[in-house]
C-alpha positions, 0 to 999 in steps of 0.5 A: 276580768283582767286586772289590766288592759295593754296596748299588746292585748289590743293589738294582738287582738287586731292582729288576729282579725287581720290574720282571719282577713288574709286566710279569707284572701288566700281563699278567694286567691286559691278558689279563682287560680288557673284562669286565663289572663284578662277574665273577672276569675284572674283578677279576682285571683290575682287581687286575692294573692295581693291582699292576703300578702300585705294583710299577713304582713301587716298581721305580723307586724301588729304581733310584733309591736303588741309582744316585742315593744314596750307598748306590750306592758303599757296600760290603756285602762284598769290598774291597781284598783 
């Protein structure tokens, strides 16, 4: 078991769940492509596209707070024992 459990083991876990959440989206935006303006196919692709790309972003911006920020050492539990 880890000696120590940091907020950028959390939220690099988090992050992997979000990114899992976009390829989803990118699925169902590539499943429904090319069908015609005003159908319940184009919106479903086109919300798909919307939220796999603020999903990736949000991914990316989990990763970077987990490994490039402070929070990347800071312990929520465990410790010297």
């Amino acid at each position: 078991m880890l000696a120590e459990f940091t907020w950028g083991h959390l939220l690099t876990i988090v992050a992997a769940f979000v990114l899992l959440y976009a390829f989803g989206q990118a699925i169902t935006w590539r499943r429904h492509a090319g069908h015609g303006r005003g159908t319940p196919g184009y919106a479903r692709a086109r919300d798909g596209r919307r939220y796999a790309a603020w999903s990736l972003l949000v991914a990316l911006l989990l990763f970077a707070l987990g490994w490039l920020t402070p929070l990347a050492g800071t312990a929520i539990a465990g410790g010297a024992a």
